[in-house]
Residue, then its C-alpha position, 0 to 999 in steps of 0.5 A: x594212377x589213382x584219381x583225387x576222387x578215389x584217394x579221397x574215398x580211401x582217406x573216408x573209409x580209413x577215418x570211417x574204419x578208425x571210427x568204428x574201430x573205436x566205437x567197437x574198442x568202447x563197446x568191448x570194455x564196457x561189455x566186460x565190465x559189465x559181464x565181470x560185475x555181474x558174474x561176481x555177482x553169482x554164487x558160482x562166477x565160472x558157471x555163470x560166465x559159462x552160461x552166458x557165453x553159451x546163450x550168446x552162441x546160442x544166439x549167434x547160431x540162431x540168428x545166423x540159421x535165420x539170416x544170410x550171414x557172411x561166413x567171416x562175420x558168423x566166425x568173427x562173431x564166435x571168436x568175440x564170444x570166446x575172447x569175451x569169455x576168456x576176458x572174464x573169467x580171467x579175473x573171476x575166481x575160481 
């Protein structure tokens, strides 16, 4: 049977886990947004996405050769930058 003190801390780490659900929701769109407007920007919009993704899995790389990085995280991490990139260059032209 579990204890009030254990449903409790279940009911926080829920509440804490919508929250940063959210906060990462708010951060993903607004991320978008920008890269989209800047990419527009460019003469070239797909090459300047490309770029951009690459540096950022240059970056995850680095970091992760650096640090002691969860294998989960460093994956979910690789899986951001391509959902990211799938996400702009959607609505780029081509």
């Amino acid at each position: 049977m579990t204890d009030d003190a254990t449903i409790k801390l279940i009911a926080d780490l829920k509440r804490e886990n919508a929250e940063l659900a959210g906060l990462a929701l708010a951060t993903g769109v607004i991320l978008t947004q920008l890269l989209q407007t800047n990419c527009r920007r460019e003469l070239n919009p797909q090459a300047a996405a490309g770029r951009i993704m690459t540096n950022a899995r240059d970056a995850i790389e680095g970091f992760t050769a650096q640090h002691p990085t969860d294998p989960v995280m460093r994956q979910r991490a690789f899986d951001a930058v391509k959902q990211y990139e799938d996400q702009i260059r959607s609505v780029l032209a081509v």
